[in-house]
N, C-alpha and C positions, 0 to 999 in steps of 0.2 A: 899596682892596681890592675885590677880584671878587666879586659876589656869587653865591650859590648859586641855583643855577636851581632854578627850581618839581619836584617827584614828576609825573612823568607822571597819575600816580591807580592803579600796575599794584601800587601794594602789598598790598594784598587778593587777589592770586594765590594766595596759600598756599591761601585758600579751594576753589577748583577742585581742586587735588590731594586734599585734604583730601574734598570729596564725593565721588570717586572712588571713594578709599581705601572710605568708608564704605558705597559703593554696592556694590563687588568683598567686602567681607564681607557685608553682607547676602544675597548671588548664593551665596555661600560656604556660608555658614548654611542656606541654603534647599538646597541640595544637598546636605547632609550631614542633612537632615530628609527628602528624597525617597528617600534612597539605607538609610534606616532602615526603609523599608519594600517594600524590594526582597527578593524570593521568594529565600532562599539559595542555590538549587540552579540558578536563573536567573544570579547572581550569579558561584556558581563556572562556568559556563558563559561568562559573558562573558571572567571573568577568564581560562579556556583560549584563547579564540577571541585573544587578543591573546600568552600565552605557553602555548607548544603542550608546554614542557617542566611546566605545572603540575601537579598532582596530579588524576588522572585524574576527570569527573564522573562517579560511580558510576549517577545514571537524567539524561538528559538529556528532559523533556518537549517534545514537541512540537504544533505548531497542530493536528496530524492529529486530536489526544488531545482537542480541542475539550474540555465539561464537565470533563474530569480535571485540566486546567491549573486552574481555579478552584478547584475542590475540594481541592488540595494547595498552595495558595498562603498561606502563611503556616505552613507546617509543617517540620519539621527533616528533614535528608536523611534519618536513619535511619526516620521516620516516614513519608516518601515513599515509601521505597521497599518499606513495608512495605503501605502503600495499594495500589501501583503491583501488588505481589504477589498481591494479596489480586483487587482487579480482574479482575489476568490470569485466574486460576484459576478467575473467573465465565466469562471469554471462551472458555475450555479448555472448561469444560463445556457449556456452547452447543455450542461444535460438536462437540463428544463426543452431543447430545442430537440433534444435524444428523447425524451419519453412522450413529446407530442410526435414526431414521426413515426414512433413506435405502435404510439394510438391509431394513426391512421393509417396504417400499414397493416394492424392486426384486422380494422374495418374493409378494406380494402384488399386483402389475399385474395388472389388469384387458385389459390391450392384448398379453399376450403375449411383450413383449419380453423380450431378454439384455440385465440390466443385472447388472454389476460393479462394487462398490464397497469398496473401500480404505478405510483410514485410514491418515496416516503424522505425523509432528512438528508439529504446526499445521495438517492439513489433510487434506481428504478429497476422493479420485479415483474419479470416475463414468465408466464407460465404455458405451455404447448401442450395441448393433445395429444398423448403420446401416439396415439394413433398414428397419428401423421408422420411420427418418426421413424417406428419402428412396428414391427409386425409383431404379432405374440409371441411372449417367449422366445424372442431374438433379440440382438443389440446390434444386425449391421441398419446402416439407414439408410431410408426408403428416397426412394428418386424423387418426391413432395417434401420430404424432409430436408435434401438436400439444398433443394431451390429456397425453403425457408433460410435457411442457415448462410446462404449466399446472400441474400437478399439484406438480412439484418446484420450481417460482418459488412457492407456496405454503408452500412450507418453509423456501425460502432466505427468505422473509419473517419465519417468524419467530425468525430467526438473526441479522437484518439488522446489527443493529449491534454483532456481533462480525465479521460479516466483512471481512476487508480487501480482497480481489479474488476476482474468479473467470475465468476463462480456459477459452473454449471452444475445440475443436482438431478439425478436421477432415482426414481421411485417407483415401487410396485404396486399392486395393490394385493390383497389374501385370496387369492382363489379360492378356500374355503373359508367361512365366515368363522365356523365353529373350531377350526385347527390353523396352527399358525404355517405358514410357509415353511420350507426346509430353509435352515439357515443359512447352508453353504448355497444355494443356487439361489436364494431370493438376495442374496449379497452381492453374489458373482454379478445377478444382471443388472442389478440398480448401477453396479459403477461398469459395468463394460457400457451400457447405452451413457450415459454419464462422461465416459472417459473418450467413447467414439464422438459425440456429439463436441467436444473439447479438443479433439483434434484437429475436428472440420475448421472450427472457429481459428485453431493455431494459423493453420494453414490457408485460411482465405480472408485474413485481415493483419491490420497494422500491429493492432496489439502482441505485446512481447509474450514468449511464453512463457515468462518470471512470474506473467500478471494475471494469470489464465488456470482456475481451479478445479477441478472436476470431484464431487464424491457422491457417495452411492448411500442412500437411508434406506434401501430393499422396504417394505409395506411397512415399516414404524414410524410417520409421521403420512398419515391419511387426511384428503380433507373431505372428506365424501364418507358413505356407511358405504362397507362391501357386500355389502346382503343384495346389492340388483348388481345387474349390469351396467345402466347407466352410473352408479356410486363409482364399481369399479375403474370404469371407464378414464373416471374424473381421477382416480388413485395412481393410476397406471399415464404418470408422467413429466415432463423435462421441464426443469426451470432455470431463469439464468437471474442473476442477480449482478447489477452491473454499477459500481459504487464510484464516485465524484471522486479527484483528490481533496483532500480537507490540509489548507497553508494554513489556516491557526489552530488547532486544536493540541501542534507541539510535539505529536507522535512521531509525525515522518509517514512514509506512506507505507503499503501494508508490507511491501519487500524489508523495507528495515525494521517493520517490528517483528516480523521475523526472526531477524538474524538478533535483535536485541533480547528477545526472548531464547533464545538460543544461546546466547553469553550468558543466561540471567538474570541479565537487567531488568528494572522496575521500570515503564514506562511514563513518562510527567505528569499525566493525570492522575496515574494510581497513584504517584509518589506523594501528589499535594493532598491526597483523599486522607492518606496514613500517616498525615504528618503529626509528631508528636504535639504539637503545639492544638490541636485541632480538637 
């Protein structure tokens, strides 16, 4: 009779599967313990970014919101967004407390100037004299312009961290009514006074210069006739525009839709405008 050959020695394999098995539940466990303390509203966020058909996330936080993602981290959506509410309505009155100083400050100059100032949804529009800024047909700025420009980077300081951007805009007006400006130089100067006036602001307030725009419309956006001097006057000058951060509207502030526009991406609002279902 034949005899049985010796076991290799592999019958203890079960073993190996078996630590496996026990390794892949404990991975298991451990990620169903991680995922117990994931932020809710992070959560339904993830869960849309993979189906775009889920149930819509009513505040999505963003890195913009810096402290506020802390602050609301462990709290229920209806709680969220009652924080998120409650915030905004500080940020509102900031700059509700920015465009009345502004008012009286533009009544009250010291230098003389025409200053106008607006308020509209989130934001408050300054317009200058450019007079006061800049001499004809130059863009360094005038030692009354200076002192304006100190004087209101003093206030956007103490607004600073409700503001989300501010945008300076510089303009010409047509020195001849019947012929348009030369392109190259009515371009050049709209953003050199523009881009000096944006320095000023870099360098003597809080405001980052991430947050901080400058561009040049040279005489294509007039709000005056060029046919006198006084028209011109009113064409020939600097404005700022100086916008609230907005915590619900979803976008994030205007640095990341930047950069999201920049990838590509479709921003929340537009996404629900274009939704198939709509």
């Amino acid at each position: 009779m034949k005899k049985r050959e010796k076991s290799s020695g592999g019958g203890a394999n079960w073993m190996d599967t078996y630590g496996d098995m026990v390794t892949l539940l404990l991975c298991f466990f451990v990620l169903l313990y991680s995922m117990s303390s994931v932020d809710e509203n992070k959560w339904m966020a993830l869960v849309k970014s993979f189906n775009p058909d889920a149930e819509p996330v009513q505040v999505e936080l963003t890195g913009s919101q810096g402290p506020a993602i802390e602050a609301h981290v462990g709290m229920s959506v209806e709680k969220v967004d009652e924080s998120l509410a409650t915030e905004q309505q500080q940020i509102d009155n900031v700059i509700e407390q920015l465009y009345q100083a502004l008012v009286e400050y533009a009544q009250n100059n010291q230098q003389g100037a025409r200053i106008e100032t607006t308020r509209g949804d989130g934001y408050v529009f300054i317009s200058f004299d450019d007079a006061v800024f800049f001499a004809g047909e130059r863009y360094d700025l005038l030692p009354q312009g200076q002192q304006i420009l100190t004087d209101i980077c003093a206030l956007f300081d103490q607004a600073a961290d409700s503001i989300d951007e501010i945008r300076i805009m510089g303009h010409t007006a047509q020195a001849d009514p019947s012929r348009p400006n030369n392109v190259r130089n009515d371009r050049r100067l709209s953003s050199n006074r523009a881009t000096i006036a944006t320095v000023f602001v870099q360098t003597h307030s809080k405001i980052g210069g991430d947050r901080i725009l400058s561009e040049g419309f040279g005489q294509h956006r007039p709000v005056d006739s060029n046919t006198s001097e006084e028209g011109r006057s009113h064409n020939r000058r600097v404005e700022i525009i100086i916008t609230g951060r907005n915590l619900l509207d979803g976008l994030g502030s205007s640095v990341e839709q930047y950069y999201t526009q920049r990838e590509g991406g479709t921003p929340a609002a537009d996404a629900a405008q274009t939704s198939p279902d709509q």
